[in-house]
C-alpha positions as CSV (number, residue, x, y, z in Angstrom):
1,X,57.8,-44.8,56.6
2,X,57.7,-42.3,53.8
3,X,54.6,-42.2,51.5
4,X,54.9,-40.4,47.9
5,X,52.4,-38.3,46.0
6,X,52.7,-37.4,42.8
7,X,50.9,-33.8,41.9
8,X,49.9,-33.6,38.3
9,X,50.4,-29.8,36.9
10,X,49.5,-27.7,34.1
11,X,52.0,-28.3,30.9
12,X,54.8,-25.3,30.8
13,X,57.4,-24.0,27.7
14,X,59.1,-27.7,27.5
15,X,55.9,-29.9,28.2
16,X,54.3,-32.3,30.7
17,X,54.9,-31.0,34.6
18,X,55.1,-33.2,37.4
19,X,55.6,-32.2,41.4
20,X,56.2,-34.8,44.0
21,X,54.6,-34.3,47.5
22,X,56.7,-37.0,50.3
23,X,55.5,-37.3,54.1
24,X,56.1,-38.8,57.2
25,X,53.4,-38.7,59.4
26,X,52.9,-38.3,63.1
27,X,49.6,-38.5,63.7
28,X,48.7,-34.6,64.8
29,X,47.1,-31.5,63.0
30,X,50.1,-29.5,62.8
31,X,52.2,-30.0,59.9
32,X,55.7,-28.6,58.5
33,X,55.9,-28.4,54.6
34,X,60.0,-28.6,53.7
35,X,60.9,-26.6,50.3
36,X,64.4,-27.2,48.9
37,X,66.9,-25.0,47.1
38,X,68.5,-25.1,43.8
39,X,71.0,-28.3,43.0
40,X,68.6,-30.1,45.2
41,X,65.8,-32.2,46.4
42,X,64.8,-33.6,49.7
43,X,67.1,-36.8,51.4
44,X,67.2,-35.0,54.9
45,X,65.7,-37.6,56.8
46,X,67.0,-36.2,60.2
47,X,64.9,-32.8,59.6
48,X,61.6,-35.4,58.8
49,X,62.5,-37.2,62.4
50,X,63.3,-33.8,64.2
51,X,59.8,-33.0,63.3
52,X,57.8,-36.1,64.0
53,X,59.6,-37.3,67.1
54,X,57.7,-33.5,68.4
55,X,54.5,-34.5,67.1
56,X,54.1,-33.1,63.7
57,X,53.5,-34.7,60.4
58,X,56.2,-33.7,58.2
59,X,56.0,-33.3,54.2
60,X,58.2,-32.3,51.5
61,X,58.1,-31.2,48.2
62,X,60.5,-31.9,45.4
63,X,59.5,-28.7,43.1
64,X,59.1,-29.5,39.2
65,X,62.5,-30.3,37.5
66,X,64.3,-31.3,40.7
67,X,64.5,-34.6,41.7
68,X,62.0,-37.1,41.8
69,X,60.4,-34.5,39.5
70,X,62.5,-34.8,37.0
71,X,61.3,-36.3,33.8
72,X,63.8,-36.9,31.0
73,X,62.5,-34.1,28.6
74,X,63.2,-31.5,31.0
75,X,66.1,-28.9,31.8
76,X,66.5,-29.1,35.4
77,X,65.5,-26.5,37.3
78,X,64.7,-24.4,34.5
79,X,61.7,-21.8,35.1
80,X,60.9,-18.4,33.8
81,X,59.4,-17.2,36.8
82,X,59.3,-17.9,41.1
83,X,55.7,-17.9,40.6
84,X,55.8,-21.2,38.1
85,X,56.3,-23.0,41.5
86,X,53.1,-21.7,42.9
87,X,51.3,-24.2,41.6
88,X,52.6,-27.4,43.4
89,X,52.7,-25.8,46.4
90,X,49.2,-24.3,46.0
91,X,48.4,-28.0,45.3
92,X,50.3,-29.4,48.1
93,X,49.3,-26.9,51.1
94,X,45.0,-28.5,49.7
95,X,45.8,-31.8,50.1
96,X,48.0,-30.6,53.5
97,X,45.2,-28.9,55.1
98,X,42.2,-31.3,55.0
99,X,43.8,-33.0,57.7
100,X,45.5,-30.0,59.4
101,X,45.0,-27.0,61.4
102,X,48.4,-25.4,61.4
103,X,51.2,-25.3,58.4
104,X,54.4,-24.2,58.5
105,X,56.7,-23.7,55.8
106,X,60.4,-24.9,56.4
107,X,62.2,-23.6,53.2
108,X,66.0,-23.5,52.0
109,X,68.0,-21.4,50.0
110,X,66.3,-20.6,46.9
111,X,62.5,-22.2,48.5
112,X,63.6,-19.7,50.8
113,X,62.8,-17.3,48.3
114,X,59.8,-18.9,46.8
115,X,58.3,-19.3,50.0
116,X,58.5,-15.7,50.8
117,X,57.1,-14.7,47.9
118,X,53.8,-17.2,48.0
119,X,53.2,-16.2,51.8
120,X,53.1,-12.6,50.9
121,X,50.5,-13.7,47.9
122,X,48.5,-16.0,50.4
123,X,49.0,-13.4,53.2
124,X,45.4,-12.9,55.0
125,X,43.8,-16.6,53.8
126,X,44.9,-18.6,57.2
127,X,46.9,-20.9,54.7
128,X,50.1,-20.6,56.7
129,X,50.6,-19.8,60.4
130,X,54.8,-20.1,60.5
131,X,58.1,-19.6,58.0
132,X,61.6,-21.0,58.9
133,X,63.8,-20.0,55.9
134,X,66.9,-21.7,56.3
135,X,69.5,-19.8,54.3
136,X,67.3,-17.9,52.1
137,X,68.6,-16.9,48.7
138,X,67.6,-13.2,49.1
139,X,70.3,-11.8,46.7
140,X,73.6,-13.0,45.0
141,X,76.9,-13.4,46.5
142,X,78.8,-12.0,43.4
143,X,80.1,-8.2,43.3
144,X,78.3,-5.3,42.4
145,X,79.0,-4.8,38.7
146,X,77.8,-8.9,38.4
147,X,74.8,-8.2,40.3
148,X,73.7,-5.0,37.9
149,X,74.8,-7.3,34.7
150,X,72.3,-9.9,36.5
151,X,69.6,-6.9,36.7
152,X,70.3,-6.1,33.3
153,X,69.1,-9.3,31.6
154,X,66.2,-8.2,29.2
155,X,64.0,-10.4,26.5
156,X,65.3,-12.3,24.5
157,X,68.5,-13.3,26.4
158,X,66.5,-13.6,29.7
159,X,64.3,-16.3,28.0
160,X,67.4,-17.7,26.5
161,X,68.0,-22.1,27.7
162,X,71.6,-21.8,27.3
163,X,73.6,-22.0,30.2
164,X,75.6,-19.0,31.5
165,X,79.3,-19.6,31.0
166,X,79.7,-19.1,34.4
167,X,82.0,-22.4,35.5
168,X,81.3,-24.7,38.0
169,X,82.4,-25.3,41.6
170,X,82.3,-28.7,43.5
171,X,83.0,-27.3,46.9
172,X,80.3,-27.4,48.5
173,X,79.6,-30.3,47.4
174,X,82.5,-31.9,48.8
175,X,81.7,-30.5,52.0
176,X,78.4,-32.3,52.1
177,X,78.5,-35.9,50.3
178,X,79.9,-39.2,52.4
179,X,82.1,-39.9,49.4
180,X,84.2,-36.6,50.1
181,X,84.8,-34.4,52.9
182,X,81.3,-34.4,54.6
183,X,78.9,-37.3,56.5
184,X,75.6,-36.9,53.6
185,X,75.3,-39.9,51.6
186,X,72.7,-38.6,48.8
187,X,72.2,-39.4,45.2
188,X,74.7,-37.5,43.1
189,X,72.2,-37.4,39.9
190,X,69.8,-35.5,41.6
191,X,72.1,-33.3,43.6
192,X,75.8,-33.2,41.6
193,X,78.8,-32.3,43.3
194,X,79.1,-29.5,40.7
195,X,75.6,-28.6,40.6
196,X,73.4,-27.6,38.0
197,X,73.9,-25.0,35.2
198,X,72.8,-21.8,35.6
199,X,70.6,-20.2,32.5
200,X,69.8,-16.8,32.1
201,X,66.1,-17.6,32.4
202,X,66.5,-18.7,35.9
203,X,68.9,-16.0,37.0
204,X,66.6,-13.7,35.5
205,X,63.4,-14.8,37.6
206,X,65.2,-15.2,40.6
207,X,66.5,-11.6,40.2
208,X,62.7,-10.7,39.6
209,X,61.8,-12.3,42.7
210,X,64.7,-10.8,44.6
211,X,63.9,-7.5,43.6
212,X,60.2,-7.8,44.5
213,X,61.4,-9.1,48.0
214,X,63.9,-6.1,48.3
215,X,60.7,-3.7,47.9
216,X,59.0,-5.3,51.2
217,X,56.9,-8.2,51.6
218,X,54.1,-8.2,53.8
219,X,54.2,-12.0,55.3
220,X,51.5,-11.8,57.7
221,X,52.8,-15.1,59.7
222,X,55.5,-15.0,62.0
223,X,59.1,-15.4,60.3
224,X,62.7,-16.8,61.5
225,X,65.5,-16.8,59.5
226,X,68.7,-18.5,59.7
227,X,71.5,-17.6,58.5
228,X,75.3,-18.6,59.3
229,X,77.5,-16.1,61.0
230,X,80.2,-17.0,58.9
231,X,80.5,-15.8,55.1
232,X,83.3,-17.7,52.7
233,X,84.2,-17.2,49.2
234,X,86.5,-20.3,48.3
235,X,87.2,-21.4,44.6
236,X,88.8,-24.6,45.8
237,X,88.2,-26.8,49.4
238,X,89.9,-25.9,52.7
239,X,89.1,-26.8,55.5
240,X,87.2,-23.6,57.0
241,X,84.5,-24.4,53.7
242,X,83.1,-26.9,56.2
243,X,82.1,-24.5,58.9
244,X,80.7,-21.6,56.7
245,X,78.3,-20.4,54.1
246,X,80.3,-20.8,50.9
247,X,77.3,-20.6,48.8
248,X,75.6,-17.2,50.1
249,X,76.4,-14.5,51.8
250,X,75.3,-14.6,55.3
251,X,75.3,-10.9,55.8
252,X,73.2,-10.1,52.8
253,X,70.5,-12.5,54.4
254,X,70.2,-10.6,57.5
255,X,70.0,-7.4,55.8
256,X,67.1,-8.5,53.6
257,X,65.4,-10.7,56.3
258,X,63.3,-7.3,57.4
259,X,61.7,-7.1,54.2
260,X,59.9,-10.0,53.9
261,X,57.1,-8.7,56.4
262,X,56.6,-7.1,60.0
263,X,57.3,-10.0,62.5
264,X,60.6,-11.6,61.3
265,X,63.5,-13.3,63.9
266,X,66.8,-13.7,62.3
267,X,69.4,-15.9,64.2
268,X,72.9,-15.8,62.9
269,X,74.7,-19.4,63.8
270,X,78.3,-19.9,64.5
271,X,79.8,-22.5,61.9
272,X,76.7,-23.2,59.9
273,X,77.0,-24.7,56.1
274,X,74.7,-23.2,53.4
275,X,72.3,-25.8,54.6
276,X,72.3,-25.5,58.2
277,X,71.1,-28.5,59.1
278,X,73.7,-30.3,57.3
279,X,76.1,-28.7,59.5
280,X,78.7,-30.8,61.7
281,X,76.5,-32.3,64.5
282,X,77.1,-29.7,67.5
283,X,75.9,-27.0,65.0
284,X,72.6,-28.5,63.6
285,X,71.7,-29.2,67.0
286,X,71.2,-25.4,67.8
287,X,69.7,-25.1,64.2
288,X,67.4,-27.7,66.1
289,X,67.6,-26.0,69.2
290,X,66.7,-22.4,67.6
291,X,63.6,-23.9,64.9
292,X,62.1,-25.7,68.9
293,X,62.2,-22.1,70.8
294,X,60.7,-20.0,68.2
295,X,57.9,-22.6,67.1
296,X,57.0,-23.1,71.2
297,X,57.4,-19.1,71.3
298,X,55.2,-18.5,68.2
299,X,53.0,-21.3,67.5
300,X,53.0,-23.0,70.9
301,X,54.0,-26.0,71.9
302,X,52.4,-29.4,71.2
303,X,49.1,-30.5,73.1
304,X,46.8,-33.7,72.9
305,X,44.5,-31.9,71.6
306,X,45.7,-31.5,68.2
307,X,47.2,-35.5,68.3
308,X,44.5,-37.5,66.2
């Protein structure tokens, strides 16, 4: 069903770099290109069938240090810049092409942000003719004074692999996993309850991205964003954590969903998760729903002339 590529990348600050490209094909040339967040990897097979049951070949990419990526000398998910993930999907979006006419992008939280960023760099090259950023992590849900401290981080502590003392949450988490309070059975090495740690490096690059996307994009492909209508800061599970964005604010997304160029939709959806589609059923189906109308809107709908 699934077949697995493995991209072989230039060495970075800890050693040998590895990105794995999965797909599920349709037999078309139109394709969707899935980028995942932080504390993650790809497992949504429902997204994969959505796509491929409406004729398009569907791919995913587990970015280096997450997931199947993950090789045992590596910090996961450490980078010192958004643009270290250029590479794979540089590499990816070749091999992609030679077979395809039309890409979209279909990015999550933090690949949210990275795709953004590597649209606007490939913006005039035909590379990418769609974005659907699915709770994109355009700035942090801390206060004010955290965010500035964030903004403050200079050389050497922003280069520094020790994790923040931040603490850990398993909330959302338990919201999502089988063996708690959600319906998502996926493997808890690559995607812990509590998630990953949080270095100073990455925050630092992901402010650096953030910033540079607060200063206006120019994404010359159409956008939609996504984004939940409901905003929750929990520190332990209630019940309401399951029909909210406990990870982001969803309000903060919206605001920043302009910058990212001049033809952006942004859809707010009643009690959406972080990861929209990993929402309770009725909800994902409009995050279905939603992704279906602008894609026939902007793109068109499927004709047998771009089936194989």
């Amino acid at each position: 069903m699934y077949e697995i590529t493995v991209l072989s990348l230039p060495d970075d600050f800890e050693g040998e770099v590895v990105a794995t490209l999965v797909s599920r094909k349709a037999g078309s040339r139109r394709a969707v290109l899935y980028l995942h967040g932080f504390t993650d990897y790809f497992f949504q097979d429902h997204l994969a069938e959505h796509y491929v049951q409406r004729g398009i070949d569907f791919y995913a990419l587990d970015l280096r240090k997450y997931g199947r990526s993950l090789l045992p000398h590596q910090t996961r998910g450490l980078i010192r810049s958004i643009t270290d993930y250029f590479p794979e999907i540089d590499q990816a979006v070749r091999i992609i092409r030679r077979d395809h006419d039309e890409l979209t992008i279909n990015a999550h939280s933090t690949g949210g942000l990275i795709a953004a960023l590597w649209a606007d760099r490939v913006r005039g090259r035909g590379v990418v003719q769609g974005l659907v950023l699915n709770s994109p992590f355009f700035d942090l849900n801390v206060p004010a004074p955290l965010r500035l401290a964030a903004d403050l981080l200079k050389t050497p502590l922003s280069y520094s692999r020790r994790p923040l003392p931040l603490g850990a949450s398993n909330v959302y988490g338990r919201t999502l996993h089988l063996s708690e309070q959600g319906e998502w059975d996926y493997d808890l090495e690559l995607k812990p309850l509590g998630g990953f740690s949080v270095h100073a490096m990455w925050l630092a690059a992901v402010r650096r991205g953030q910033r540079r996307l607060h200063a206006g994009l120019n994404v010359d492909a159409p956008v939609l964003v996504l984004a939940s209508a409901n905003g929750l800061r929990v520190r332990d599970f209630v019940p309401e954590a399951r029909s909210a964005d406990i990870v982001l604010d969803p309000r903060q997304i919206a605001r920043w969903s302009a910058c990212v160029g001049p033809h952006v939709t942004c859809v707010r959806i009643a009690d959406g998760v972080h990861d929209l589609v990993l929402s309770a059923e009725p909800v994902r189906k409009q995050v279905f729903a939603e992704m279906d109308r602008w894609m026939n809107a902007y793109l068109g709908p499927r004709s047998a002339d771009q089936d194989r």
